[in-house]
N, C-alpha and C positions, 0 to 999 in steps of 0.2 A: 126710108123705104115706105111703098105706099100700106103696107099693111100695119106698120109702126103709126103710121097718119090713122089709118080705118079702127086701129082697137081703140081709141081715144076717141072716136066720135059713136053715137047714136046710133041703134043696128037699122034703123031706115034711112040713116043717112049711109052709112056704109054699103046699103044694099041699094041706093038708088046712085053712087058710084061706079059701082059695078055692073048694075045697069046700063050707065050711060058709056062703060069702055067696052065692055064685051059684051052687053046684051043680057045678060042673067048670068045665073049659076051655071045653069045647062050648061052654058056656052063656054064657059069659064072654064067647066071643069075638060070639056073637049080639047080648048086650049094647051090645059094641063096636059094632058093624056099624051097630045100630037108634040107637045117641046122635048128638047132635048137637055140636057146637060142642066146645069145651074138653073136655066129657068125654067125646065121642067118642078123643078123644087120647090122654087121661089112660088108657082105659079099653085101648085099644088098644096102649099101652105096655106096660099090666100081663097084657094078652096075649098077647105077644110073651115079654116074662119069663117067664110061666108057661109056655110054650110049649120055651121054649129052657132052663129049670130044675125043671120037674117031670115 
């Protein structure tokens, strides 16, 4: 899972990931917000990480 990959890396390596798929946090966390089911969770997770590591 990509967040399983991003806690083992660098928090600017992690954050220049997330970066390059969704555009930042902000966006990430809009993401979050808008999914449904399992990957609202999933995605929510990985916004909370990026949140409290980048």
């Amino acid at each position: 899972m990509l967040l399983d990959l991003l806690r083992a890396r660098e928090p600017y390596e992690a954050e220049h990931v997330i970066f390059i798929v969704w555009g930042g946090v902000e966006k990430l966390q809009a993401a979050a917000a808008k999914a449904k089911g399992e990957t609202a969770g999933l995605l929510a997770e990985l916004a909370g990480f990026a949140i409290s590591n980048c």
